[in-house]
C-alpha positions as CSV (number, residue, x, y, z in Angstrom):
1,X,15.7,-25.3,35.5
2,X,15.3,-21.5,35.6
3,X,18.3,-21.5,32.4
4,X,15.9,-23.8,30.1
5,X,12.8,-22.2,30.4
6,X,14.7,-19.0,29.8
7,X,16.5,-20.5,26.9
8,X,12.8,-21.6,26.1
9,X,11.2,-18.6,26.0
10,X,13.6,-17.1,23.5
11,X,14.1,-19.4,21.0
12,X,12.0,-18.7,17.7
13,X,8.3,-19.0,17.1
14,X,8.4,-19.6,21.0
15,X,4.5,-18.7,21.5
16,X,3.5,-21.4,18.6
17,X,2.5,-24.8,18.9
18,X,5.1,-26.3,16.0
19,X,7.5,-24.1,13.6
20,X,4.8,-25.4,10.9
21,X,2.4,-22.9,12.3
22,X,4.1,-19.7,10.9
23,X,3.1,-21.2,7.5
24,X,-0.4,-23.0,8.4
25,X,-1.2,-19.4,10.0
26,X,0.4,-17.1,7.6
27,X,-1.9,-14.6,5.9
28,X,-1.9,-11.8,3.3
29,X,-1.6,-9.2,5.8
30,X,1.7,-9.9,5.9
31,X,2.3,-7.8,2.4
32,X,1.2,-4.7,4.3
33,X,5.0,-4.8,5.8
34,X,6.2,-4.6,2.3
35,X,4.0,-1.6,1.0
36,X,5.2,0.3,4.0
37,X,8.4,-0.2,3.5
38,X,7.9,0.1,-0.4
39,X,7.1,3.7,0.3
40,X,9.3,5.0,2.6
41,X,11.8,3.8,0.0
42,X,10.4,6.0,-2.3
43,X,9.3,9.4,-0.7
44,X,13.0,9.6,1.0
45,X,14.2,9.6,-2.3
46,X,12.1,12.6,-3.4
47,X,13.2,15.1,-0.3
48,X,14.0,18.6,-1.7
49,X,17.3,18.7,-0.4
50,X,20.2,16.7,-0.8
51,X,21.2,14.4,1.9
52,X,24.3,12.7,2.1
53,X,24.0,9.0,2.2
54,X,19.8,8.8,1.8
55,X,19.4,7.6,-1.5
56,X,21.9,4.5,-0.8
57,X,20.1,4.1,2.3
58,X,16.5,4.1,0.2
59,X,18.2,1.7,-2.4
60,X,19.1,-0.1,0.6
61,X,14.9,-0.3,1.9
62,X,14.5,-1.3,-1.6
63,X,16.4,-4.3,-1.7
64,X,15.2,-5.5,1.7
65,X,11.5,-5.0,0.2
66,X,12.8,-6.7,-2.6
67,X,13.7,-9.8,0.3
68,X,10.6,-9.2,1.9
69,X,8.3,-9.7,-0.8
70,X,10.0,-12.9,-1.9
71,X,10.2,-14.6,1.2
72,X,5.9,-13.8,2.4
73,X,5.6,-15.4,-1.4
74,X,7.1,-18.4,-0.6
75,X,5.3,-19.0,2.9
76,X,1.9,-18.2,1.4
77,X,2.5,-20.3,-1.4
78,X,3.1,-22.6,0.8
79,X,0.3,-22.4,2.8
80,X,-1.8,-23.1,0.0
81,X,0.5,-26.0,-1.1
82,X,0.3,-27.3,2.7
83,X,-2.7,-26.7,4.0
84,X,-5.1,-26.2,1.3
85,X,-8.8,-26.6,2.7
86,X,-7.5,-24.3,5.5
87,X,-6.2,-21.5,3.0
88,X,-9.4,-21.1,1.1
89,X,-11.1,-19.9,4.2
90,X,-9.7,-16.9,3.3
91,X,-11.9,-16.3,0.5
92,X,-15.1,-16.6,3.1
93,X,-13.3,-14.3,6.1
94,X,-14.9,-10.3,5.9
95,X,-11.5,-9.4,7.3
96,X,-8.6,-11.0,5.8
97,X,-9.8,-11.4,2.2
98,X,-9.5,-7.6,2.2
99,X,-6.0,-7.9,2.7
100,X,-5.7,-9.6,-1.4
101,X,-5.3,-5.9,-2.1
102,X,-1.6,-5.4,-0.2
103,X,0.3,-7.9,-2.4
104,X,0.0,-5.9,-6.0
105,X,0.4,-2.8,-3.8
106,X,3.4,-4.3,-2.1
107,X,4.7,-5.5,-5.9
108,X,4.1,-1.8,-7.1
109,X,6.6,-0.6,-4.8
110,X,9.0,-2.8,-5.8
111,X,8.3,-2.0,-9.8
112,X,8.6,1.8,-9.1
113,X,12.0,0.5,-7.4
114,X,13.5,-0.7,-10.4
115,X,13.1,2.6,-11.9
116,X,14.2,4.6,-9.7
117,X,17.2,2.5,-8.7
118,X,17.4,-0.2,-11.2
119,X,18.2,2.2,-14.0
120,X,21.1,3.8,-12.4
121,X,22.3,0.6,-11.2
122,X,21.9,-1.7,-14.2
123,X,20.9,0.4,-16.8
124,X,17.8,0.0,-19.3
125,X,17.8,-3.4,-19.4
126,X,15.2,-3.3,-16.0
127,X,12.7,-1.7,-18.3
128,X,11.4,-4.2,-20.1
129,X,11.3,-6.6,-16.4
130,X,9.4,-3.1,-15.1
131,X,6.6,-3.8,-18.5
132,X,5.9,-7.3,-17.2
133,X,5.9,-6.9,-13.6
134,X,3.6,-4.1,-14.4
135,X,1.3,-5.8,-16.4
136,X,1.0,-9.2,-14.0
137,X,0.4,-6.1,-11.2
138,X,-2.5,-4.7,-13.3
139,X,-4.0,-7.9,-13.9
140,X,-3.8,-8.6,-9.9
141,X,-4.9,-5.3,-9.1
142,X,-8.1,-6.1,-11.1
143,X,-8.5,-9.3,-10.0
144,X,-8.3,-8.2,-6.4
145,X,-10.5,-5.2,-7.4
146,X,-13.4,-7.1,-8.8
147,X,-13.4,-10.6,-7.2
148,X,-13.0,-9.6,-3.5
149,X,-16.2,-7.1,-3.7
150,X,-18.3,-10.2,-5.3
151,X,-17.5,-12.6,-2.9
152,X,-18.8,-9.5,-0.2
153,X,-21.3,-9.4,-1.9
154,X,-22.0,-13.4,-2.4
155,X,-20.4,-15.3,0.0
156,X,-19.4,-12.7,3.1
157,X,-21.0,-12.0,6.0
158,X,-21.2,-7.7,6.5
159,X,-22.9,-5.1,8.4
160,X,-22.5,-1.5,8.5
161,X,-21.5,-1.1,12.4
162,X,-18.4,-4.0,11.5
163,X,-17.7,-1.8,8.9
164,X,-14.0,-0.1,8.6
165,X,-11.8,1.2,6.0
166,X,-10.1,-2.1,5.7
167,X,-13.2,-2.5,2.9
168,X,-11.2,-0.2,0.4
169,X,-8.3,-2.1,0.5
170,X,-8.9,-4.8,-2.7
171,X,-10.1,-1.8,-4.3
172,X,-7.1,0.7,-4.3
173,X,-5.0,-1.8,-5.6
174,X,-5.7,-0.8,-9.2
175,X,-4.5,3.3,-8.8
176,X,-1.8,2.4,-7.1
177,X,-1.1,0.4,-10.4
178,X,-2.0,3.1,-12.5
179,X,0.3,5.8,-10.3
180,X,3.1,3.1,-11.4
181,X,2.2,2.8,-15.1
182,X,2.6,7.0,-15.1
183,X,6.0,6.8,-14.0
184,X,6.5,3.4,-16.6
185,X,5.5,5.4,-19.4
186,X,8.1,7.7,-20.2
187,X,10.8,4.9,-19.3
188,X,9.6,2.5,-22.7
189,X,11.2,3.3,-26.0
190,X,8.1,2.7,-28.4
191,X,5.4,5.4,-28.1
192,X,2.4,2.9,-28.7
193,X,3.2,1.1,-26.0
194,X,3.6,4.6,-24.1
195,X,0.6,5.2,-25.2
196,X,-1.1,1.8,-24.0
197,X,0.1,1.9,-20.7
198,X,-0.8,5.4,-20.5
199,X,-4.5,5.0,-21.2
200,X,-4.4,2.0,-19.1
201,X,-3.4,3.6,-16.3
202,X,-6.1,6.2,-17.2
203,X,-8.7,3.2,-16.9
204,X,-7.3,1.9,-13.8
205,X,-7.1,4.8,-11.9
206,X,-11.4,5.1,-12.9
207,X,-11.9,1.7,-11.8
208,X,-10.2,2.1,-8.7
209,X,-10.7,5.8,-7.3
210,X,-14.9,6.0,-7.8
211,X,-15.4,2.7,-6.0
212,X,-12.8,4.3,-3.2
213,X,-14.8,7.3,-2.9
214,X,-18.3,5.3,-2.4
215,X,-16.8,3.2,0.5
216,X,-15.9,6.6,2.0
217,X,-19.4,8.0,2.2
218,X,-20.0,5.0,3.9
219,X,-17.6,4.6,6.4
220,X,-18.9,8.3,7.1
221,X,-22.3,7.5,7.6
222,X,-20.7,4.6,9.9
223,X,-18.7,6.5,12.2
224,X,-21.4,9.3,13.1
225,X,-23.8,6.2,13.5
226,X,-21.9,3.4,15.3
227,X,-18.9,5.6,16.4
228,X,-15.5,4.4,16.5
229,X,-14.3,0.5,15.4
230,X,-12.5,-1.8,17.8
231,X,-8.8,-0.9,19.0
232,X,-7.8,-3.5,17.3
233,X,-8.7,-1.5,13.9
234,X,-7.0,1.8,15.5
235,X,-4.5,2.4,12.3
236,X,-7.8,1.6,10.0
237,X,-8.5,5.2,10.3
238,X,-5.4,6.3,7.9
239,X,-6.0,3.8,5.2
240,X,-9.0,6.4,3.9
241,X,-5.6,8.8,2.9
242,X,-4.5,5.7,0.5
243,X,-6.6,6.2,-2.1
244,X,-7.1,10.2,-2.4
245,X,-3.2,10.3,-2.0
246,X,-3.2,8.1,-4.8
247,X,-5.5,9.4,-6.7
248,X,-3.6,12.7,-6.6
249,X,-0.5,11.9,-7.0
250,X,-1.4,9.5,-10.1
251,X,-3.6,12.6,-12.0
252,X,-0.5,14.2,-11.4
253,X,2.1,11.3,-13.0
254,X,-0.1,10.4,-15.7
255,X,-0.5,14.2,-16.5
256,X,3.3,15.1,-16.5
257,X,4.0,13.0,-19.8
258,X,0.5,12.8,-21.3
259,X,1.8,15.9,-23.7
260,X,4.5,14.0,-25.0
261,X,2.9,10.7,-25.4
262,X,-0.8,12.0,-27.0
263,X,1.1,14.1,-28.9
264,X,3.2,11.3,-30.7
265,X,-0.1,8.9,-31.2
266,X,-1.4,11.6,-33.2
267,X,-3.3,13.4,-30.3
268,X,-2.1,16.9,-29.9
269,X,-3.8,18.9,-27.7
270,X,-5.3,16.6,-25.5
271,X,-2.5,15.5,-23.7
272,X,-2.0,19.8,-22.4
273,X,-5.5,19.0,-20.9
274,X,-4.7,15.8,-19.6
275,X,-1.6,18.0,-17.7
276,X,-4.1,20.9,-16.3
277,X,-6.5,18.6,-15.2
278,X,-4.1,16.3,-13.4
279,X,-2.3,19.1,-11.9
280,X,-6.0,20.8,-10.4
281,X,-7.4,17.7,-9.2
282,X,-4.1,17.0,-7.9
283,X,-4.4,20.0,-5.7
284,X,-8.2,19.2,-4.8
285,X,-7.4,15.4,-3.7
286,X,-5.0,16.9,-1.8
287,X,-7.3,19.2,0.1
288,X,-9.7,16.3,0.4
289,X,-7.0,14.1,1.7
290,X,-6.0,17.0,4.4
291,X,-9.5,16.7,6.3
292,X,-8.8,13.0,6.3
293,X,-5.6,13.6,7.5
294,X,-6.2,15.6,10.4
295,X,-9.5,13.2,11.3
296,X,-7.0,10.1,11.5
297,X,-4.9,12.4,13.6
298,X,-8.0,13.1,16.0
299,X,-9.0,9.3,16.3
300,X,-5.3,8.3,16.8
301,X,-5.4,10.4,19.3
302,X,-8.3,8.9,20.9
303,X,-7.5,5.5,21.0
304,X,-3.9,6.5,22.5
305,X,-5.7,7.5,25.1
306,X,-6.8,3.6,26.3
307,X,-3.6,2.1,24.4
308,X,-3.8,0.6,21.1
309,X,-3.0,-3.5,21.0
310,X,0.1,-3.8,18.3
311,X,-0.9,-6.1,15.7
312,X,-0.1,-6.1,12.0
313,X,-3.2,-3.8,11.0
314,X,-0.6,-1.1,12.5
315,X,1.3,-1.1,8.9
316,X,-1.5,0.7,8.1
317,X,-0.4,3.8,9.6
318,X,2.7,3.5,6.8
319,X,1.4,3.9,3.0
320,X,-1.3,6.3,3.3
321,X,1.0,8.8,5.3
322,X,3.9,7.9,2.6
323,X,1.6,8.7,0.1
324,X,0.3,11.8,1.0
325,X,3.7,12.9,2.0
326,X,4.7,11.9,-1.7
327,X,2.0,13.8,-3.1
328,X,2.6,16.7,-1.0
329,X,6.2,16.8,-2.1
330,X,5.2,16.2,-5.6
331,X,2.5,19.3,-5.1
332,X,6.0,21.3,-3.6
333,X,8.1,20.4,-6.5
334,X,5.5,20.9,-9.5
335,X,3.9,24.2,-7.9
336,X,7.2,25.8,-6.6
337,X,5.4,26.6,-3.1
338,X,7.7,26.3,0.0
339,X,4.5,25.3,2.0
340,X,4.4,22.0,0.9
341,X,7.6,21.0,0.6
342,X,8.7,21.9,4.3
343,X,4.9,20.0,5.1
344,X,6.1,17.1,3.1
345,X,9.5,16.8,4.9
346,X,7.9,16.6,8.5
347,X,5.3,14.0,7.1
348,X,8.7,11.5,5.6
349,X,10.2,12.3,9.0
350,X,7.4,11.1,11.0
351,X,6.9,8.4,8.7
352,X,10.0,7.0,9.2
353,X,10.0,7.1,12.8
354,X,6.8,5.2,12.6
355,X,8.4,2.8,10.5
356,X,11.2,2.5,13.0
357,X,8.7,1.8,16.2
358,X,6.5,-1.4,13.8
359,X,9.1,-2.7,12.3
360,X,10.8,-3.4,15.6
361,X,7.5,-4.5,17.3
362,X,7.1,-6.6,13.8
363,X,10.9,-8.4,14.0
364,X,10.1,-9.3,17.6
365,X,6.5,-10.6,17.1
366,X,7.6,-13.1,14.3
367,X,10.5,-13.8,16.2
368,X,8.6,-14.9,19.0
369,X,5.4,-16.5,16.8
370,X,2.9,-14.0,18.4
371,X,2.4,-12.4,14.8
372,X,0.9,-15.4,13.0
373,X,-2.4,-16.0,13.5
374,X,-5.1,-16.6,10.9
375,X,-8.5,-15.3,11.9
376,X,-10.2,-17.6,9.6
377,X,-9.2,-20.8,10.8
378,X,-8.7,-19.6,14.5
379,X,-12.2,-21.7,15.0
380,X,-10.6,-25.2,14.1
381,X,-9.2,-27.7,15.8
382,X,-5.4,-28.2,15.3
């Protein structure tokens, strides 16, 4: 008896009802895993020294991301396919709708990818998949951006002491698309559509980044008035870093080629601005994104204190410390200062081991069926 029930308790999806439950429960939150990953890909690629065996191992997190991505695709799709009057409760939830925003994040990562190790590995022809992955991850991005915010505003129920970062999510979707069209740019052979993506990017990047910063001076007013969320929303205090990292480290992309590519659309001039201005509010985002920093530090701290409950709200913790490492090692390798490139390096080192500690906690909770559960039907009958 004793040897079934053990046999029981490990088999797969153990803790659910029917295997059909991982895809009747599954929920966008899941893409969060792949902007994590997404980004630790990419900032242990951009170290300032050369370690042996690191960029195969990054190509490596790229291609699993790559897997990732694919495979929460198919379950949601299928969810919708499967359970449809169930899925659209999405749109409705204050919570989970927010999490829209993590897919064309997630996709970003994997676009960047393809430049970073596509071209070495398969040569230019990944450009031209790179323009239209880009393009369908702009028109998500302002989809997400625009559409989520309206239904808040139409069909959602909020109040300010519920209120967490979690709100800027849908939003920050369309810099993190515009960080990715600054690294695009250079990679395209004709400088019209350079210079398209370019002032896309530049477009995107406005869209995105003012919205972000008005949700902060909220969730401020929030926390001095109703204090600290739920443990459950414990890694909610880091994603305010996503979208200051962001926004710095895409004035600073966009900038880098701007001379090049204003220049040869009959702009000279403007694109040495573009540069300077990038490169200064680069530096000030940064700062900006430093008193954030060490706040989500503080409130970490805090909640360690009584324990925080793993869930998937802890890939939070990932991107906006990958970010602000990659903007800090982007600040090191543009200003020459050893400060922030030895600052940088401890932030990719503690972001990996974080990555380490979910993703194990993450493999063993879908394993086991723990992880799927969709607040927005968790009211219905099965």
């Amino acid at each position: 008896m004793s040897h079934s029930l053990f046999v029981a308790a490990h088999r797969p999806f153990s803790q659910l009802s029917h295997p059909r439950e991982v895809i009747r429960q599954f929920t966008p939150n899941w893409f969060a895993v792949t902007m994590g990953t997404g980004i630790l890909s990419a900032v242990l690629t951009q170290l300032p020294v050369h370690v042996p065996g690191l960029f195969p191992l990054a190509e490596a997190l790229w291609l699993l991301n790559i897997a990732l991505f694919l495979t929460f695709s198919v379950l949601y799709t299928a969810r919708w396919m499967m359970f449809f009057d169930e899925a659209r409760r999405v749109f409705g939830h204050s919570t989970v709708s927010m999490f829209f925003g993590t897919i064309p994040m997630g996709l970003a990562t994997i676009i960047n990818g393809l430049l970073t190790f596509g071209l070495p590995r398969w040569g230019v022809a990944v450009v031209p998949v790179a323009e239209l992955l880009w393009w369908l991850d702009v028109a998500m991005s302002v989809g997400c951006g625009v559409l989520i915010p309206f239904m808040m505003f139409t069909r959602q129920q909020h109040s300010i002491d519920q209120m967490t970062a979690v709100w800027l999510l849908p939003v920050v979707a369309a810099e993190v698309a515009a960080a990715s069209g600054g690294l695009l740019a250079p990679h395209l052979t004709d400088t019209h559509s350079q210079f398209s993506v370019l002032i896309t990017s530049y477009v995107l990047w406005a869209l995105s980044v003012a919205v972000a910063f008005s949700i902060l001076t909220i969730l401020l007013l929030r926390m001095a008035l109703h204090k600290l969320p739920h443990e459950n929303m414990a890694a909610s205090s880091w994603l305010a870093l996503g979208p200051i990292s962001t926004g710095a480290f895409g004035l600073m992309v966009l900038g880098a080629d701007s001379p090049l590519i204003f220049a040869a659309n009959g702009l000279p001039g403007v694109g040495e601005i573009a540069a300077g201005l990038g490169l200064i509010a680069g530096i000030m985002l940064w700062g900006v994104g430093m008193w954030w920093l060490l706040m989500a530090v503080l409130i970490t701290a805090r909640y360690l204190r009584n324990g925080i409950p793993f869930n998937l709200g802890w890939w939070g913790f990932t991107f906006p410390l990958g970010v602000f490492a990659l903007t800090t090692l982007k600040l090191g390798a543009v200003l020459n200062l050893g400060f922030f490139s030895v600052f940088g390096s401890v932030l990719v080192a503690g972001l990996a081991a974080l990555w380490l500690v979910i993703m194990k906690r993450t493999v063993v909770g879908a394993y086991k069926g723990t992880l799927f559960v969709s607040p927005c039907i968790a009211g219905l009958k099965g």
